[in-house]
KEZADREN-260941 format. One record per residue: residue number from 1; z, x, y of N, C-alpha, C in turn. Coordinates in steps of 0.1 Angstrom, whole numbers, plus 5000, padded with zeros to 4 digits. Atoms other than C-alpha are relative to their C-alpha. Example, Ala and Ser with C-alpha at 12.3 -4.5 7.8 and 13.67 -1.06 7.14 Angstrom:
KEZADREN-260941
+-----+------+------+------+------+------+------+------+------+------+
| pos |  nc3 |  nc1 |  nc2 | cac3 | cac1 | cac2 |  cc3 |  cc1 |  cc2 |
+-----+------+------+------+------+------+------+------+------+------+
|   1 | 5000 | 5009 | 4988 | 5078 | 5123 | 4955 | 5000 | 5009 | 5012 |
|   2 | 5000 | 4991 | 4989 | 5071 | 5137 | 4989 | 5008 | 4992 | 5011 |
+-----+------+------+------+------+------+------+------+------+------+
This chain:
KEZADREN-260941
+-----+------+------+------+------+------+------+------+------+------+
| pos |  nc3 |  nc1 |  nc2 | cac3 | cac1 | cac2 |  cc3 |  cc1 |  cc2 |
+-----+------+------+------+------+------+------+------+------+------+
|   1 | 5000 | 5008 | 4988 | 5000 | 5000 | 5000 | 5000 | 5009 | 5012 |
|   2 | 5002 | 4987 | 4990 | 4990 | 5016 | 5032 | 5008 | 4989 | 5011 |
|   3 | 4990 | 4999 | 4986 | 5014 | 5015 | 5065 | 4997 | 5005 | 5009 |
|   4 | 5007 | 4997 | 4991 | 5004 | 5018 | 5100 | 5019 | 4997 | 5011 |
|   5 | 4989 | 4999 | 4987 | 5029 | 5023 | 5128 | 4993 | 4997 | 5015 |
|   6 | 5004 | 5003 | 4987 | 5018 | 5005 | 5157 | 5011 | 4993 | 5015 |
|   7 | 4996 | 5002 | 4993 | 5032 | 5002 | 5191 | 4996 | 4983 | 5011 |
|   8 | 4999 | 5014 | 4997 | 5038 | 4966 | 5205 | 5007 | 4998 | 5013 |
|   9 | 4993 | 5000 | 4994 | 5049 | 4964 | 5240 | 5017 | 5005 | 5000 |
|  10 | 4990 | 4991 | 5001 | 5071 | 4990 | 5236 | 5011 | 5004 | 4989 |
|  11 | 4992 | 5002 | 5017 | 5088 | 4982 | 5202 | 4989 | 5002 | 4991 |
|  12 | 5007 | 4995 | 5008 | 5076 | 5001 | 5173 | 4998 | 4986 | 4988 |
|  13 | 5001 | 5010 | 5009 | 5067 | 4974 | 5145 | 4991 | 5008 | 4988 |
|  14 | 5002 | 4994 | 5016 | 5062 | 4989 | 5104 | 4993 | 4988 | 4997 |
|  15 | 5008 | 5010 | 5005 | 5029 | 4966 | 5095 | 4995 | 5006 | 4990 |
|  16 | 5002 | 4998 | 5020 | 5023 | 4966 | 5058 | 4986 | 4996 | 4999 |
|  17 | 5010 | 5010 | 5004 | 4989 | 4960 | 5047 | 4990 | 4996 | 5006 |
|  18 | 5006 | 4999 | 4988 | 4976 | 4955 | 5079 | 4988 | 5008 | 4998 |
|  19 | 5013 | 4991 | 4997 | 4938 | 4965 | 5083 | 5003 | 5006 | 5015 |
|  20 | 4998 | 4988 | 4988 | 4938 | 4994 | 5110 | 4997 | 4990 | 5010 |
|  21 | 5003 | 5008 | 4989 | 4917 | 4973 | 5133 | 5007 | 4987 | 5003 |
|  22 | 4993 | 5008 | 4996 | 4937 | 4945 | 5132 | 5012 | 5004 | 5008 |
|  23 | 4986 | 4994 | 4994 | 4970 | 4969 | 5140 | 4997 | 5000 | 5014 |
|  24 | 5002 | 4993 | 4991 | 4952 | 4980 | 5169 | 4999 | 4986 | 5009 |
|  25 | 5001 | 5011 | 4992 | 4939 | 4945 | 5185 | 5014 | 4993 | 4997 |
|  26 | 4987 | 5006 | 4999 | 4979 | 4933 | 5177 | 5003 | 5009 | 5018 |
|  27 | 4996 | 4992 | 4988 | 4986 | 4963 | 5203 | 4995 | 4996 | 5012 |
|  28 | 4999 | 5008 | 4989 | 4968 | 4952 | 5227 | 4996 | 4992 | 5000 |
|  29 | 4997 | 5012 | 4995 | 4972 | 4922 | 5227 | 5015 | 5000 | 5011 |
|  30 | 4989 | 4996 | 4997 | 5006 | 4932 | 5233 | 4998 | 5007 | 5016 |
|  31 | 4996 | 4991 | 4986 | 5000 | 4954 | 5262 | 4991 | 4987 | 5013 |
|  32 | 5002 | 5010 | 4988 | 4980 | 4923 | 5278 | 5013 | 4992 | 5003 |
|  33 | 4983 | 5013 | 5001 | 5014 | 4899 | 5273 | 5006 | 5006 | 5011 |
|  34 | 4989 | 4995 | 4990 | 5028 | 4924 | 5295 | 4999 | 5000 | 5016 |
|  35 | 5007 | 5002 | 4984 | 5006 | 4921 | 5325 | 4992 | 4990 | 5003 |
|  36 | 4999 | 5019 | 4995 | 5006 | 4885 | 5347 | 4993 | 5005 | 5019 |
|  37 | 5005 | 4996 | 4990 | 4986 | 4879 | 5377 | 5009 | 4990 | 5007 |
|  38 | 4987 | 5005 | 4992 | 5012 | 4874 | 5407 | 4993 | 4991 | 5010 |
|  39 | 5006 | 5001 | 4991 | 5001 | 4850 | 5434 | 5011 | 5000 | 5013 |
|  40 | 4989 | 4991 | 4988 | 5024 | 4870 | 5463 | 4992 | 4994 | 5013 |
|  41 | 5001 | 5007 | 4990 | 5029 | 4851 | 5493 | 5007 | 5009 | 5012 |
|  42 | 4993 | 4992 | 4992 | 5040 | 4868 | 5525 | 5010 | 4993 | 5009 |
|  43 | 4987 | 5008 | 4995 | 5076 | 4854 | 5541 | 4995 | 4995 | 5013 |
|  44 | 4997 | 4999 | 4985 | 5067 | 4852 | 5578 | 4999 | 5009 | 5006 |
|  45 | 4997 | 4994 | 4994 | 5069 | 4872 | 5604 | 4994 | 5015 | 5003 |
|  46 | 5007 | 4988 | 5000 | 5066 | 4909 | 5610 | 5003 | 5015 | 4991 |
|  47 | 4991 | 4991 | 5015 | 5067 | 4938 | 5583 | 4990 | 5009 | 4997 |
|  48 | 5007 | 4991 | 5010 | 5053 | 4966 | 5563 | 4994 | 4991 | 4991 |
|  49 | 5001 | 5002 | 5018 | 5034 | 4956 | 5532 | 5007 | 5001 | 4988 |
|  50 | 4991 | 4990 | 5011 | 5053 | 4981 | 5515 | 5016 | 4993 | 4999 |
|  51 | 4989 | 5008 | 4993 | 5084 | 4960 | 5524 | 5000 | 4988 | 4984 |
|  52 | 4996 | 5013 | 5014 | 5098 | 4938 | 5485 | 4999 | 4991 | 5006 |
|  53 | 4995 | 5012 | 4998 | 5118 | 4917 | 5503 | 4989 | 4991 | 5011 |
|  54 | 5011 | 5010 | 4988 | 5089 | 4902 | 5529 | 4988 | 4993 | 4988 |
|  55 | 5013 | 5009 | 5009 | 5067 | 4889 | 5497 | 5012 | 4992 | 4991 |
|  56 | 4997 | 5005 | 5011 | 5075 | 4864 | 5474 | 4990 | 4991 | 4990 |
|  57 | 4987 | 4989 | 5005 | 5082 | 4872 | 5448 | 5002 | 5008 | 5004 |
|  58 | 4995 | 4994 | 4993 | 5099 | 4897 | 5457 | 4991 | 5011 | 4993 |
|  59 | 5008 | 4985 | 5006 | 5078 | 4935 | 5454 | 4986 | 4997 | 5010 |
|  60 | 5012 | 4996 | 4994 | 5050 | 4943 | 5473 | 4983 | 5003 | 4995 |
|  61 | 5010 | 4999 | 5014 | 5013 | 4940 | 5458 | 4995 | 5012 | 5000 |
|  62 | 5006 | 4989 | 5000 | 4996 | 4965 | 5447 | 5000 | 5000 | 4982 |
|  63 | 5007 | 5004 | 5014 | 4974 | 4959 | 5411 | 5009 | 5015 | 4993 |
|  64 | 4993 | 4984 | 5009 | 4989 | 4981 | 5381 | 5005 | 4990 | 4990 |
|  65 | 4990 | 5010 | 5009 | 5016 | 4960 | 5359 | 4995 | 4988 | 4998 |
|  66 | 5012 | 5014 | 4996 | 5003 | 4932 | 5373 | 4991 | 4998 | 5008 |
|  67 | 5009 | 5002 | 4992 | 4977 | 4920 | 5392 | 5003 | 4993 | 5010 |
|  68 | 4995 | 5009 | 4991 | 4981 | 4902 | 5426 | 4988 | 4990 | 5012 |
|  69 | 5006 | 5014 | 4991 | 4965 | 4868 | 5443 | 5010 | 5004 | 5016 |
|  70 | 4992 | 4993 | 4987 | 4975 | 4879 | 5480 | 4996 | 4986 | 5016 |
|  71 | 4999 | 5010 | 4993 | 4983 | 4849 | 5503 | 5009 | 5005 | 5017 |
|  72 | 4993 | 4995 | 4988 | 4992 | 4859 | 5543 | 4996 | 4991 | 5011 |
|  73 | 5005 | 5010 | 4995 | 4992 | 4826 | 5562 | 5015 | 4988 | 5004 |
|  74 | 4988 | 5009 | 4992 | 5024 | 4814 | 5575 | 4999 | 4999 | 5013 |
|  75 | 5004 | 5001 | 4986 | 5012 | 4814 | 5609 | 5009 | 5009 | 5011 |
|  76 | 4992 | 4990 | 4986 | 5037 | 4839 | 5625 | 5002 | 5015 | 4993 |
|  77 | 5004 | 4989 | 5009 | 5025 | 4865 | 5604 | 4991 | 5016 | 5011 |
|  78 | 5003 | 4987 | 4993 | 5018 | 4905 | 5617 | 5007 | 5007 | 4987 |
|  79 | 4992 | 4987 | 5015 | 5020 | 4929 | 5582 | 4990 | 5011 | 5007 |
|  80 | 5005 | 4988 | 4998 | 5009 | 4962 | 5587 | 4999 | 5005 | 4985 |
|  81 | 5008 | 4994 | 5013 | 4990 | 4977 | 5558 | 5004 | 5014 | 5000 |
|  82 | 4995 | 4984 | 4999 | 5013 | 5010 | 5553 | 4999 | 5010 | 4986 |
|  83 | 4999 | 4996 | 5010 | 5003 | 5020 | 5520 | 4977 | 4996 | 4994 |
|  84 | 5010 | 4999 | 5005 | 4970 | 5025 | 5501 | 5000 | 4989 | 4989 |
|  85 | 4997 | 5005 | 5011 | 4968 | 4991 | 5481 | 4982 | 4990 | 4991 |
|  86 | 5013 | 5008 | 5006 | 4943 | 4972 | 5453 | 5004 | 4986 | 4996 |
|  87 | 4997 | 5019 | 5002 | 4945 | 4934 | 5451 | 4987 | 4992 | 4993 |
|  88 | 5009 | 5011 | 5005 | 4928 | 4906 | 5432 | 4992 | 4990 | 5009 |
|  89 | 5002 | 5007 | 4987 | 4924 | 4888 | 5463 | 5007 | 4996 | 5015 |
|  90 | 4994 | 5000 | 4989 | 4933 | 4877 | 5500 | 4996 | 4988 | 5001 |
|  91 | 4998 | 5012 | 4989 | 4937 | 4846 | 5520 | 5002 | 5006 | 5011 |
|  92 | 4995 | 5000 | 4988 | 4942 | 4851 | 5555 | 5000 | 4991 | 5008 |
|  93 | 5004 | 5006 | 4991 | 4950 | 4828 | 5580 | 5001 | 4983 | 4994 |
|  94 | 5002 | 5013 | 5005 | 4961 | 4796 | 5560 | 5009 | 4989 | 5002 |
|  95 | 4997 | 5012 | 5000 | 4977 | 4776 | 5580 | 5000 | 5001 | 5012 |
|  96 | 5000 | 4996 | 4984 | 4984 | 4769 | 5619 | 5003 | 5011 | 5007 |
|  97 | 4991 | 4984 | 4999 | 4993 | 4799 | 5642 | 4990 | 5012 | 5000 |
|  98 | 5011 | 4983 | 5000 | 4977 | 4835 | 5637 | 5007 | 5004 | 4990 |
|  99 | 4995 | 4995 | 5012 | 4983 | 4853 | 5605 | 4986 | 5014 | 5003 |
| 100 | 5009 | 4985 | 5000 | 4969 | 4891 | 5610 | 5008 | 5011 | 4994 |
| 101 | 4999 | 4986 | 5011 | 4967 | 4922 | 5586 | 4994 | 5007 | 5011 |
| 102 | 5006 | 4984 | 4996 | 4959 | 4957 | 5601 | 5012 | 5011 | 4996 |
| 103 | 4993 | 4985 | 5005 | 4964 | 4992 | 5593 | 5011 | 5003 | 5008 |
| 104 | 4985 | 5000 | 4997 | 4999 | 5007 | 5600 | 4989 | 5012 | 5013 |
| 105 | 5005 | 4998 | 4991 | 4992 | 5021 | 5637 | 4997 | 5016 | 4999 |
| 106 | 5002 | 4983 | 5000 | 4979 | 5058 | 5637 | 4993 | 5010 | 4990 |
| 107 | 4997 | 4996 | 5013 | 4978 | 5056 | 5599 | 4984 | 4998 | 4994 |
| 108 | 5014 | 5002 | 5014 | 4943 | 5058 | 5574 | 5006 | 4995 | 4990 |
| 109 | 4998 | 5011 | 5019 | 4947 | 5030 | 5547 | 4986 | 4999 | 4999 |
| 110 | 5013 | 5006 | 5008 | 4924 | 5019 | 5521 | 5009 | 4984 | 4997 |
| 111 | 4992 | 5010 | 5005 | 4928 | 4983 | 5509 | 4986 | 4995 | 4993 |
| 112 | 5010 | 5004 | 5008 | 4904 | 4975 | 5479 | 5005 | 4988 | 4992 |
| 113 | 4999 | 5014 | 5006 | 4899 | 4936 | 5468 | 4993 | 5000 | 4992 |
| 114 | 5011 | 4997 | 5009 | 4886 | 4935 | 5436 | 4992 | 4985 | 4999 |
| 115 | 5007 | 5016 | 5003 | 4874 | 4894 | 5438 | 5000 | 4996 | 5015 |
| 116 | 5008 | 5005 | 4988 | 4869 | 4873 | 5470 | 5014 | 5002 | 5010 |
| 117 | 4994 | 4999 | 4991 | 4886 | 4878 | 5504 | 4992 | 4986 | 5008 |
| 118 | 5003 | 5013 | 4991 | 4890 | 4845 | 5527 | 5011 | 5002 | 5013 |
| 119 | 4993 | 5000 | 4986 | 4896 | 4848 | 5565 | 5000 | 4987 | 5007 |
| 120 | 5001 | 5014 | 4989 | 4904 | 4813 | 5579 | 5001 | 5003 | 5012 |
| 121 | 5004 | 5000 | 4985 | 4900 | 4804 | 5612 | 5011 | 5007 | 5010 |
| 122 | 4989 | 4991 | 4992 | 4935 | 4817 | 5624 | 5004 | 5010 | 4995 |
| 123 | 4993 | 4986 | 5000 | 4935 | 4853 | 5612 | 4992 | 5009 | 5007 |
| 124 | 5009 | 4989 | 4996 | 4925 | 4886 | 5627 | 5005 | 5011 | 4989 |
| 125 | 4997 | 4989 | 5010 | 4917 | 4914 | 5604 | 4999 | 5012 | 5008 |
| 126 | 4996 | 4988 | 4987 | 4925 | 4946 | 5625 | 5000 | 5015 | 4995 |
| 127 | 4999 | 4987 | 5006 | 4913 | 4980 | 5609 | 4994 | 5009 | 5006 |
| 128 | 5000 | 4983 | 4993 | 4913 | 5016 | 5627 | 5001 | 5010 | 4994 |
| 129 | 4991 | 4987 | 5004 | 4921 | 5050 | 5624 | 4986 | 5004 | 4985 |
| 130 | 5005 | 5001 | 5010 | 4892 | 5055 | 5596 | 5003 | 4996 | 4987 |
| 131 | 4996 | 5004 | 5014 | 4907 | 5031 | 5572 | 4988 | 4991 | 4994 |
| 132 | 5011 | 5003 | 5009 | 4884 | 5017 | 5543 | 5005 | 4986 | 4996 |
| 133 | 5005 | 5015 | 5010 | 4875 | 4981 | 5528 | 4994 | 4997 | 4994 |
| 134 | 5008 | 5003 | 5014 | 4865 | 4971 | 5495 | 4998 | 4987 | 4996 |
| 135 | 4997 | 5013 | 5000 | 4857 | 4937 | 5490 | 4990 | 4998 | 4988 |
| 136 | 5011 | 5000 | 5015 | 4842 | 4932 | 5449 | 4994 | 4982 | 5004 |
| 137 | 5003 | 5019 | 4999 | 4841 | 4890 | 5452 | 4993 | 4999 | 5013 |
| 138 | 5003 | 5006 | 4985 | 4826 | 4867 | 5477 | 5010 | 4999 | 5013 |
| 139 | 4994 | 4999 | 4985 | 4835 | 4869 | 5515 | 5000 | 4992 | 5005 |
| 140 | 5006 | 5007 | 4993 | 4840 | 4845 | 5536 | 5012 | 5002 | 5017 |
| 141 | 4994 | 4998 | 4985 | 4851 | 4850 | 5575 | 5002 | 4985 | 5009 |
| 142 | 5002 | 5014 | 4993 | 4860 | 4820 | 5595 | 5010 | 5006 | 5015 |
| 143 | 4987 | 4997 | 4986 | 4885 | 4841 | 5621 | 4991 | 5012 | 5004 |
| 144 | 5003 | 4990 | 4995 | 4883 | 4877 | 5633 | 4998 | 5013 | 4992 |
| 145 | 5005 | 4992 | 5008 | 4871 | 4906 | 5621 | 5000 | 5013 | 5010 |
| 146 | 4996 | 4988 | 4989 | 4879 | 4942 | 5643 | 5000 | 5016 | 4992 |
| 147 | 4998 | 4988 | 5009 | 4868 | 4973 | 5626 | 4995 | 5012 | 5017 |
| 148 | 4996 | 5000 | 4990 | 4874 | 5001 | 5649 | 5003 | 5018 | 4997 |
| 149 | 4996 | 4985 | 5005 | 4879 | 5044 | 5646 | 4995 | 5006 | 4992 |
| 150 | 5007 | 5000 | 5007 | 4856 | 5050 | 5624 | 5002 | 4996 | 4987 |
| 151 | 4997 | 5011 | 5011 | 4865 | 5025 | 5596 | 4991 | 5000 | 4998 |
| 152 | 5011 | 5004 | 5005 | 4845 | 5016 | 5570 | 5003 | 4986 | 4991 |
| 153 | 4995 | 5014 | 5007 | 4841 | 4979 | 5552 | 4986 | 5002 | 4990 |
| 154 | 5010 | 5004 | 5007 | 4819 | 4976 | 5519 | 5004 | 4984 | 4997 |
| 155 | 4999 | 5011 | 5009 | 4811 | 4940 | 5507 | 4992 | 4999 | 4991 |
| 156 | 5010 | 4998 | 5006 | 4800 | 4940 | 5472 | 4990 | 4986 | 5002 |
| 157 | 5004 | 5016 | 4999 | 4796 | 4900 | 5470 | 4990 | 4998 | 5011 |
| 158 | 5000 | 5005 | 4988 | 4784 | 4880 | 5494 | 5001 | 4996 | 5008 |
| 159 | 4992 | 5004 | 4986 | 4794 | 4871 | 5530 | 4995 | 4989 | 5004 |
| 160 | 5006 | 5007 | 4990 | 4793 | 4845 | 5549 | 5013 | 5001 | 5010 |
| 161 | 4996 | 4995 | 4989 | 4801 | 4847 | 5583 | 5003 | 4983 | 5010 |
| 162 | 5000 | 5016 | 4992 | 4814 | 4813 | 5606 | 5010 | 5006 | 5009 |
| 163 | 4992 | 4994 | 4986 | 4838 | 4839 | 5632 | 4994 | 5005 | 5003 |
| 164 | 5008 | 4989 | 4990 | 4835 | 4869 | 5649 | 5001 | 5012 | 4989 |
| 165 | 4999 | 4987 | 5001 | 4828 | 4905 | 5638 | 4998 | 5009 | 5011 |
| 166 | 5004 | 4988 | 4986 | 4834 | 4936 | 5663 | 5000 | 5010 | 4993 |
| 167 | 4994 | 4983 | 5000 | 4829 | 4970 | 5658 | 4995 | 5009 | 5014 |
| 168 | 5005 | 4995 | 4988 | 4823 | 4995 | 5686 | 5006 | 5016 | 5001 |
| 169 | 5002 | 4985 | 5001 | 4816 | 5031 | 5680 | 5002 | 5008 | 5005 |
| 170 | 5001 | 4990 | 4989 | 4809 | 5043 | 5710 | 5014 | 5002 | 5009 |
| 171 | 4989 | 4995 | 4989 | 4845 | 5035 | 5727 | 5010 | 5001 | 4988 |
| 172 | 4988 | 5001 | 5009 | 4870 | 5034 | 5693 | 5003 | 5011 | 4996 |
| 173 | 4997 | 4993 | 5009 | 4867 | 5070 | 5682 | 4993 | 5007 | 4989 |
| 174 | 5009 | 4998 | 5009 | 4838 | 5076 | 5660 | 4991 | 4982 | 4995 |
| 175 | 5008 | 5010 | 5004 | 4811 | 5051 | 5647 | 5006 | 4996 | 4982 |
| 176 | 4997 | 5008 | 5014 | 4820 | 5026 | 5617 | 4991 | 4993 | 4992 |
| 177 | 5007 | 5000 | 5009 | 4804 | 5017 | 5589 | 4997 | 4989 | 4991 |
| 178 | 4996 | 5011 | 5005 | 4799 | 4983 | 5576 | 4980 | 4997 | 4991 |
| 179 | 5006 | 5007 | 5014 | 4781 | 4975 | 5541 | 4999 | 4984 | 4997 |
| 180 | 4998 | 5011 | 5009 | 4772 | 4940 | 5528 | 4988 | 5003 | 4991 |
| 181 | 5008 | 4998 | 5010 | 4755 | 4945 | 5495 | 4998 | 4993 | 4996 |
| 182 | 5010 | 5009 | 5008 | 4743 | 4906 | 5486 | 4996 | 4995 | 5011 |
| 183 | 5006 | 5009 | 4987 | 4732 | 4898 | 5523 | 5012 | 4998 | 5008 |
| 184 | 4991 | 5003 | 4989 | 4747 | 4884 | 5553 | 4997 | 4989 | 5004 |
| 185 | 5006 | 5011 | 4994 | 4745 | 4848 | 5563 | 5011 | 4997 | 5011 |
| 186 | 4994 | 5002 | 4987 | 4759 | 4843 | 5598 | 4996 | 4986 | 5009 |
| 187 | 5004 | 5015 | 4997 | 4760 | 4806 | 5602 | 5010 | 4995 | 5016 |
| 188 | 4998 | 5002 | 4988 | 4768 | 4791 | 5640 | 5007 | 5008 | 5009 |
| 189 | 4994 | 4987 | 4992 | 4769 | 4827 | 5658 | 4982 | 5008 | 5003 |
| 190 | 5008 | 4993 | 4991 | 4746 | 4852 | 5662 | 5002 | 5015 | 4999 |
| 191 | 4995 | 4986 | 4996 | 4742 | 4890 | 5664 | 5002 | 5005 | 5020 |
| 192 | 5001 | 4991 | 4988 | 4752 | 4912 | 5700 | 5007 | 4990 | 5008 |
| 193 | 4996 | 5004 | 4991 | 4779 | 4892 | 5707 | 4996 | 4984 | 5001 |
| 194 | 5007 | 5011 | 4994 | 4761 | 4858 | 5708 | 5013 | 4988 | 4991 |
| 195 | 4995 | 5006 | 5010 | 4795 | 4843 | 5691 | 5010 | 5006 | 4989 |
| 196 | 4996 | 4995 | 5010 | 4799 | 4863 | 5665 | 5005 | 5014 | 4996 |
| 197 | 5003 | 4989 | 5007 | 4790 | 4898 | 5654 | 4995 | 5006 | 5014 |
| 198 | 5006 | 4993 | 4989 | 4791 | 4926 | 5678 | 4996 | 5012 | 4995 |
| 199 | 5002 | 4989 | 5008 | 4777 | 4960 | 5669 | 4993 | 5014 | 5011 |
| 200 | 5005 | 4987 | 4989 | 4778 | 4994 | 5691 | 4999 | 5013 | 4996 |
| 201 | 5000 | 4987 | 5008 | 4768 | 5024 | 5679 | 5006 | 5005 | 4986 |
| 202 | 4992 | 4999 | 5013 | 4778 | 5018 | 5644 | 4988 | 5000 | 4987 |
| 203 | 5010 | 5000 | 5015 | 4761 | 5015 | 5606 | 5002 | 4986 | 4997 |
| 204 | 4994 | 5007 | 5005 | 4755 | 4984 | 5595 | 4988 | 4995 | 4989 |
| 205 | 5010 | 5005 | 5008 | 4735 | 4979 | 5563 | 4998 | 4987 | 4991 |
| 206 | 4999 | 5017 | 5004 | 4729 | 4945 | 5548 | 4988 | 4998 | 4988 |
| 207 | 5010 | 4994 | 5013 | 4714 | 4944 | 5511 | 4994 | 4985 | 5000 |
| 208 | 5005 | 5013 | 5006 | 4699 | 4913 | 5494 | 5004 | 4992 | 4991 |
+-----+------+------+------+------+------+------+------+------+------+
């Protein structure tokens, strides 16, 4: 009789009999049981990201253990992005009020969303200092948008566009860099400012 020692969310378990490939898909299975996707809400008010006690649940997201649905929309909302983090997604801006994310002041962050990012109509997204954006899902903008120091934004998805976007190269610091890789549909706006989308001495490529 053959015996396999396979590890099981951290407890060893003696399977008798067991075909190898089965041992192995018990494991992870096991190691998926262990990792739950959070959907982390932000308290109010004004804070670090990096800050437990301002999300609940309590801990700060940032994908690994678990994965995190990232909701910042209490309306008296100001987080500062003080850490380099990867999220499942964003809300911004979801309810009356202003609810705005930007980089911690001075500081280079990245903040990579691996599925869709949603900016309602009352947030501003506020990134400087050459911090980066990753956006894997669909986009959609309905508030503000402020890239700024030579920042860069990829979107893999698609955008759509119903705020503003600014960047402006020439007076923030260096020129910024803004990717949409399935197109750009900029519905009741406009480029140069006409509304929407302003663009000064920056990159801005726009795929299909």
């Amino acid at each position: 009789m053959k015996r396999f020692l396979v590890a099981v969310t951290g407890i060893f378990c003696l399977l008798a009999g067991i075909p190898r490939a089965d041992a192995q898909a018990l494991e992870k299975a096991g190691e998926a049981a262990s990792n739950s996707a959070v959907n982390a809400i932000w308290n109010g008010g004004t804070g670090n990201w990096s800050l437990s006690t301002d999300w609940t649940p309590n801990g700060a997201p940032n994908n690994g253990a678990n994965t995190y649905n990232v909701t910042i929309g209490t309306g008296t909302d100001l987080v500062n992005l003080n850490i380099n983090a990867t999220i499942s997604s964003l809300i911004l801006g979801n309810g009356s009020g202003n609810s705005t994310l930007q980089n911690l002041a001075g500081s280079k962050e990245s903040l990579s969303i691996t599925g869709a990012f949603t900016g309602n109509a009352a947030s501003d997204f506020l990134f400087g200092n050459a911090s980066v954006l990753t956006v894997g899902g669909v986009s959609t903008n309905a508030g503000y948008m402020d890239f700024s120091g030579a920042s860069a934004a990829t979107f893999t998805g698609a955008f759509t566009n119903t705020g503003r976007i600014d960047t402006n190269g020439n007076n923030s610091g260096g020129a910024n860099m803004l990717t949409f890789g399935k197109g750009f549909t900029n519905n009741a706006g406009g480029w140069l400012n006409i509304g929407s989308f302003s663009d000064t001495a920056d990159v801005v490529e726009i795929g299909r």
